[in-house]
Structures are given as C-alpha cells and as structure tokens.
C-alpha positions in Angstrom: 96.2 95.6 103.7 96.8 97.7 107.1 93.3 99.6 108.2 93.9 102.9 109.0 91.8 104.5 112.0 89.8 107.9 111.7 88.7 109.2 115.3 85.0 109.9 115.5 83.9 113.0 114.0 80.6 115.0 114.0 80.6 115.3 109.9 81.2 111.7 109.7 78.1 110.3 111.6 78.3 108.2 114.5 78.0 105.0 113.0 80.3 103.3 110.3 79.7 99.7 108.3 82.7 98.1 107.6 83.0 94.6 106.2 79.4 94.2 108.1 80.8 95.7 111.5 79.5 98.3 113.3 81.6 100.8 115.3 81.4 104.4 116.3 85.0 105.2 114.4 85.7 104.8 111.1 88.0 102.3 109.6 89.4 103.1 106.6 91.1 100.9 103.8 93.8 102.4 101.8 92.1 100.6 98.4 88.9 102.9 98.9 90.9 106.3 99.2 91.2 107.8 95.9 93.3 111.6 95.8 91.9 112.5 92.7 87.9 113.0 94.2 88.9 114.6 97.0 86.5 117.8 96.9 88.0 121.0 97.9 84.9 122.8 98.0 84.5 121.6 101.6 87.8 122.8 102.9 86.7 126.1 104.2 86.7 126.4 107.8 89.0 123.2 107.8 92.3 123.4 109.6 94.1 120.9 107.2 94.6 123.5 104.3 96.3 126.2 106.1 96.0 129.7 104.1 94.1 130.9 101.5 95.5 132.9 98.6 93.9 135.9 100.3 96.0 135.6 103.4 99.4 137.3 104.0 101.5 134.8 104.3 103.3 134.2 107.9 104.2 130.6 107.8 104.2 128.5 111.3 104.7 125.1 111.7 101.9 123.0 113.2 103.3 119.5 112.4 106.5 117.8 112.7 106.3 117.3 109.1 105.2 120.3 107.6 107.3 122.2 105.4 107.8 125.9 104.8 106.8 126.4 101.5 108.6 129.9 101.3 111.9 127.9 101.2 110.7 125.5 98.3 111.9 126.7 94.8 110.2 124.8 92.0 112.8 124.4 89.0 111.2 121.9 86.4 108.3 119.0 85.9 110.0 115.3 86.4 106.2 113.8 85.6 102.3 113.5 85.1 100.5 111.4 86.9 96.6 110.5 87.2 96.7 112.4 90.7 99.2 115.3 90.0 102.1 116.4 88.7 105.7 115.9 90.2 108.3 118.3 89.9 112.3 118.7 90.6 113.1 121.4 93.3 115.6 122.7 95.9 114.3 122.8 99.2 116.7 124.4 102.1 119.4 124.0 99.8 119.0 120.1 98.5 117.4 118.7 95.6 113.7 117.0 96.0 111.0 115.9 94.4 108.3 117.4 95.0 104.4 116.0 93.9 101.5 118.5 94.2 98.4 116.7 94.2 94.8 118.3 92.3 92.2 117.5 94.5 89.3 116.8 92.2 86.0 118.9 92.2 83.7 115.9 90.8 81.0 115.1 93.6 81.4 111.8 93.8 82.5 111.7 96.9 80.3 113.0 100.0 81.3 115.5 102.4 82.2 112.6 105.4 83.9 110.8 102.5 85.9 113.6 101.8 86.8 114.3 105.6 87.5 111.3 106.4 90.1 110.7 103.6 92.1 113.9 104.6 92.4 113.0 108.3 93.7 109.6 106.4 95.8 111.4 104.3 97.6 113.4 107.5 98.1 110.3 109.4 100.4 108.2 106.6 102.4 111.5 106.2 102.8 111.6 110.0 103.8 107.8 109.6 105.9 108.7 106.5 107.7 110.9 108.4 109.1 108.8 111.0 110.9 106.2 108.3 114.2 105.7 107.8 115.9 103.1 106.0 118.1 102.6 102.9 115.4 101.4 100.2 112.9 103.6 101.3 112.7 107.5 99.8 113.4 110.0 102.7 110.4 112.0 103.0 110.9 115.8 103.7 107.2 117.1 104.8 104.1 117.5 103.2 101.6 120.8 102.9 98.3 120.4 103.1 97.9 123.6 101.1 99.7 125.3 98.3 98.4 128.8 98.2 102.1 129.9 99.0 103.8 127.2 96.4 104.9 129.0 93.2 105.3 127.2 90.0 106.9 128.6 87.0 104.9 128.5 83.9 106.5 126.9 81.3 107.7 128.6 78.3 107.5 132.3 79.8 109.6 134.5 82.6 110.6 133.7 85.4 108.2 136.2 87.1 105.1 134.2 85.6 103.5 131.3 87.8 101.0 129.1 87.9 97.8 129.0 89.9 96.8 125.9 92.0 93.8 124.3 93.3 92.6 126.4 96.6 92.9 122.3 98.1 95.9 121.4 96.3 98.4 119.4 98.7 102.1 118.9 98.5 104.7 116.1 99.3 108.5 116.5 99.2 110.8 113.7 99.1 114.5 113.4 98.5 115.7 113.0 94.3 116.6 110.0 92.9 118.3 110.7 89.9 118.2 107.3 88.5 114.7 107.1 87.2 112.1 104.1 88.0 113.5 100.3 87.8 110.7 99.9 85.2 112.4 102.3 82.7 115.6 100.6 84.2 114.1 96.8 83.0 112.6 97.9 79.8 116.0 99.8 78.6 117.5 96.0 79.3 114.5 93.9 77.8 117.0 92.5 75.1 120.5 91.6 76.6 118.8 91.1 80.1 120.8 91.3 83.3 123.6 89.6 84.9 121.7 87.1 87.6 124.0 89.2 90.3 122.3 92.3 89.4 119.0 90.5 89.6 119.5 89.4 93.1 120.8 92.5 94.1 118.3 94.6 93.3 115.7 91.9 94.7 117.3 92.2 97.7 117.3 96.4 97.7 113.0 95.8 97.6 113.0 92.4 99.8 114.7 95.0 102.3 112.5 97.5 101.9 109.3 96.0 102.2 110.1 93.8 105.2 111.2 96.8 106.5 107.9 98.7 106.5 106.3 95.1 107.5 108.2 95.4 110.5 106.7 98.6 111.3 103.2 97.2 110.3 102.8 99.1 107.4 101.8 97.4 104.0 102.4 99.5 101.2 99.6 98.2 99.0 100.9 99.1 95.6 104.2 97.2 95.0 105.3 97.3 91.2 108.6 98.3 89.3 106.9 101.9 88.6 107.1 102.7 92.0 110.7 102.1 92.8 114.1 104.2 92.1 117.3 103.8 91.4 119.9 106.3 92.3 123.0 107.0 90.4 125.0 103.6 92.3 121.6 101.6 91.2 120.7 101.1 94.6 117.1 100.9 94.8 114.5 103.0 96.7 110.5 102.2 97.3 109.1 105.8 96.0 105.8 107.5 96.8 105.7 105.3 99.8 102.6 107.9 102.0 100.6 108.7 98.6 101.3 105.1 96.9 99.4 103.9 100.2 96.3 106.1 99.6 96.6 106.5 95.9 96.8 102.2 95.8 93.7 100.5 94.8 91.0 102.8 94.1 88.6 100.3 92.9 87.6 102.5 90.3 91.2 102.4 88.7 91.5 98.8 89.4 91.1 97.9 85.7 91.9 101.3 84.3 94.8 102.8 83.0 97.0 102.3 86.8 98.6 99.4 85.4 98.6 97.5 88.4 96.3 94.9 88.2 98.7 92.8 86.7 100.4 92.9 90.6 97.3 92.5 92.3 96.8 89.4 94.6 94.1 87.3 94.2 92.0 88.3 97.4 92.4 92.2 96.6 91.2 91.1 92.7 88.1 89.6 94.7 87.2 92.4 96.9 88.3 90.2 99.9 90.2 91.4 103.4 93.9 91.4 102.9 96.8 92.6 104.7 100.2 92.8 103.9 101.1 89.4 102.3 99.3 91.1 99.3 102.4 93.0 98.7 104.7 89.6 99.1 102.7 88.6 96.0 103.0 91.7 94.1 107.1 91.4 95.0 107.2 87.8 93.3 105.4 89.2 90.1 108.5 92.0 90.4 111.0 89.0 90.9 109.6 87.8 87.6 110.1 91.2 85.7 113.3 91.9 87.3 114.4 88.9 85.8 113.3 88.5 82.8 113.2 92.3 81.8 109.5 91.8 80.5 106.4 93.2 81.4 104.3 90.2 82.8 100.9 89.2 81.0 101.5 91.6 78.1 99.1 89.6 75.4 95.9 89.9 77.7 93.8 92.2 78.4 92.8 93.5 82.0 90.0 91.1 81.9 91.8 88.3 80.7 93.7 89.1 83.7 91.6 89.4 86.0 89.6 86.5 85.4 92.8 84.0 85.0 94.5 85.3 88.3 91.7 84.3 90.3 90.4 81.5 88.7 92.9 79.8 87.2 96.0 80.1 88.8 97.6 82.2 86.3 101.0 83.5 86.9 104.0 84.7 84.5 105.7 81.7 82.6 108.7 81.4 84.9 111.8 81.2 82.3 113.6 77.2 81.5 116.8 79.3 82.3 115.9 80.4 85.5 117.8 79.1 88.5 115.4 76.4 90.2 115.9 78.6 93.8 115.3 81.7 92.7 112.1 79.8 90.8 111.2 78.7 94.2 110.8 82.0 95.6 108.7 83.4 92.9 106.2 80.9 93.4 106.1 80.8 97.2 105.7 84.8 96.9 102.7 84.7 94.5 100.7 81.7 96.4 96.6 81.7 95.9 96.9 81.8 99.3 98.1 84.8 101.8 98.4 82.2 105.1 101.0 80.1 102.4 103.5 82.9 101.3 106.3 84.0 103.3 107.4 86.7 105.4 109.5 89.6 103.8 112.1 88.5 106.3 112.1 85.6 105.2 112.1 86.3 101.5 115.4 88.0 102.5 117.2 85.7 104.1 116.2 83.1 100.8 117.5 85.5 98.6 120.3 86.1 100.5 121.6 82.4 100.3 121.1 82.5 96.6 124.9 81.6 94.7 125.4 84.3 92.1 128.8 82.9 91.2 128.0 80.6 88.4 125.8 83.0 87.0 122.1 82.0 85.9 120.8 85.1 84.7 118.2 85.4 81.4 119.3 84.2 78.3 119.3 87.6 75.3 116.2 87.2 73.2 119.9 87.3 70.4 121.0 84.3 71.3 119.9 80.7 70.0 117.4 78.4 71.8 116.1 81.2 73.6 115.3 81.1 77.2 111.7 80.0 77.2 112.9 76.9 75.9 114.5 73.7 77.1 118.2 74.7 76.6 121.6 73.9 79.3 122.8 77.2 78.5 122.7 79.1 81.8 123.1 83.5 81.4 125.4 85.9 82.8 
C-alpha cells in the first residue's frame, strides 16, 4: 500500500501517530479514507468546494484538472454505489462517465479527519490526472463541488433537476461501453472461455497494474468489479483515483464491498503493505478469469477471513488448468509479499504462455468436469 503525504496543517495538530511514529505531517493510508464520512458541514470557508448554490456562477479553473461543470450534460444513471451514484454524460462533446460522490453527514469522523482526507482526495486526482496508458481509464477532471452540476430527475421534464449535497464532489472519466469483466465472467460461468482470451485479458490487467507500479502507485483495490471492457474487449482498470481512497475502509472490510475475498493476508491482518498486495489480489483475478467463478462462494466473510490468514486458503486451482499459468497464480497469491513477483514480471510470464494448443476451462456441460482428474484440455 503507497502512503500518501498531507502537509502540516493548523486543524490537523502538530503531531500525528502512525504505526507508532511520530512526525509533524500526516501520513495517510488509502485503507483508512472512507468517502462516504466525509462531513460537509466543515466545508465553509474551505477552498476545496468552490461555489455555493448562492453564488453566481463564473467558473475559473484553479487546477490542471478541474473541469467546467457548465459544459457537463448529465444524460442517464449507469450505477449505485455505496459512495455515489455514477452516471453517463457528454462532456465538451464526448461521452464520460461521470461519479458524483455524497459526502456523508454522520460525525464519525473529526474535523482534522475530515481535512485531512480531502487534501488526500486532491492529491490522487492530481496523480490521476497525469496517467496515460492503454488499460488504464482516461481521467477527464474532477470537481470538488457540484453546486453548478445539474442532474435530471428521473421520470419528469427536462427542466426538473436534482439537488446535491452542498460537499458533493465529481469525477469524469472516459465511457467504456463494455461493462465490468465481472458481468463479462459471470455471463460466461457455463461454457467458460477460450485459454487465448484468458491470457489476453490477464495480460490487459498485468499491463495495467505494472504500469501504475512503475509510477509507484498501488491501486489497493484490484478485483474484476473494477475493470472495463470496451466494445473490442480490451480491458481498462476503472475508478483508478476514487478505488484508491474508497479501497479498504476497515469498516467495509467485511461488509457488503465484496472485496475481502481479494484481500492479501497482511491487509486481512491490519499489517503495513505496499503494492505486492495488489499482485495477490491479481492472482485471485487470474483464478476467476479462468474459471468464470466467483472465488470462495460457499463461505462466509468470516470463513474467509480466518482461512486466508491462517490456513493458507486459496481458490481450488482447476485439474484442467495449464501447469504454467497454475504457476503464476500461486506465485501471485504467496503468504508472503517479499515472495511474489513484480507486475513486470507477471507480464513477461504471461507473455511466454503457448495459447496454441488451447488449455482453457472445461464447460460445467461436458463429462468429467474440470475439477476432476480428466486429459481433456478446453478451448
């Protein structure tokens, strides 16, 4: 997991414990940042939200990244989410996705707390920003207000809108048509996929990741739900600035986030990590990539839990399943962090994989099904 730096600020004190360290910044971990507490009820007098609903509007940009809202025409919801709702738009002209976020109005969180996760929250959209690569969503800007965002209601005239959070936030990213590789897998859990499709979509998130490693970002929340495919099925790592925050609130951790079953073994424990936790959370992808299955689905989050850590558990790897590829998986999702491989590496294995003689998972259809010991090799 990357720490993320806050510069000292007067609200925040002058003193911050982390991990048992003492320092005069704050360092913040993306798996304590949680969107939905963020309490608007301390944003006045704040420069991050930029206009009130009482203000005339007269937009000018601050940040590299910010985005007019005047020239962003909300057309129809795409999603919910636990953190806000995402919606297709047409921004200057070209389709986006666009993700307001409802800041919560709880308390649970203090007033530094608060801070100190918006200044976080600026700083991965500035990093956002300046990505560019292939199988990683384009990012348009971000707002750290929406006073100025309208949002038709549904069901009713044009002329009718709905009324945001005064904290509400905004990110815009490019569309991806194709919908998330998770729908993708579970609209193939019965014939399965040809073992060339396997690898190449491997390879689309291999890319990906050890691209943002190379920039020394982790993303900390690697699972099927948060990659695209676009219409050629070339996949995309979505939500990469909000998935970052958004990742591991502990409070979520065994909730209804789903991604425990992803989690490495030192993030289960509450240990320091850093970004080999997302090469394990790519092998547990491998494994549902492959076999079109959802991996511990008979267990609970407890069960889970509890096994991951303590008893080695991992996903049955499939009889059918080339012994390379096999290889991989298990080197990816090693008890151990120092043990697993780079996400360079990872692509240069995958990348010597022979996809020519098949070896893809057998259909659940077909006799002496995959999970057993059979010759019979898939697609």
């Amino acid at each position: 997991m990357e720490i993320l730096v806050v510069t000292q600020n007067s609200e925040l004190g002058n003193v911050c414990n982390y991990n048992g360290v003492k320092s005069s910044s704050v360092f913040l971990r993306a798996d304590k940042i949680d969107f939905k507490n963020w309490d608007v009820k301390h944003l006045s007098g704040s420069n991050l939200c930029k206009y009130s609903s009482t203000e005339e509007y007269n937009y000018t940009k601050t940040e590299e990244w910010e985005i007019d809202l005047g020239k962003l025409d909300i057309k129809n919801v795409i999603a919910y989410g636990t953190y806000g709702t995402v919606y297709k738009a047409v921004y200057d002209g070209q389709d986006v996705a666009v993700k307001v976020l409802d800041w919560g109005d709880d308390g649970i969180n203090t007033v530094a707390e608060n801070t100190a996760l918006r200044t976080s929250f600026q700083q991965e959209v500035a990093l956002w920003y300046k990505l560019d690569h292939p199988n990683v969503t384009k990012f348009d800007g971000a707002s750290m207000g929406t006073s100025n965002l309208k949002i038709p209601l549904q069901g009713t005239l044009s002329s009718s809108f709905n009324s945001l959070p005064s904290g509400a936030c905004c990110v815009v990213v490019e569309y991806i048509p194709g919908g998330t590789l998770k729908k993708f897998l579970f609209k193939n859990s019965m014939k399965k996929l040809a073992f060339k499709v396997v690898i190449q979509l491997a390879l689309d998130l291999a890319r990906g990741l050890s691209y943002l490693h190379a920039k020394n970002i982790a993303h900390c929340n690697v699972k099927t739900e948060n990659m695209l495919l676009d219409g050629y099925r070339n996949l995309k790592i979505a939500d990469f600035g909000v998935a970052r925050v958004e990742a591991q609130n502990p409070r979520d951790r065994t909730g209804n986030t789903g991604t425990l079953g992803y989690m490495a073994p030192e993030v289960i424990n509450g240990n320091p990590y850093n970004r080999k936790c997302d090469v394990y959370s790519f092998g547990i992808c491998l494994w549902e990539i492959y076999c079109c299955d959802l991996p511990y689905s008979d267990l609970s989050f407890a069960e889970v839990s509890s096994a991951v850590v303590q008893k080695n558990l991992r996903p049955d790897i499939p009889r059918c399943c080339p012994s390379a590829f096999a290889s991989i998986m298990r080197k990816c999702w090693h008890s151990k962090p120092e043990n697993r491989p780079g996400m360079d590496e990872v692509v240069r294995l995958l990348e010597s994989l022979d996809t020519s003689k098949g070896g893809g998972m057998i259909p659940e259809d077909q006799a002496r099904g995959c999970f057993r010991f059979s010759k019979a090799r898939g697609p």
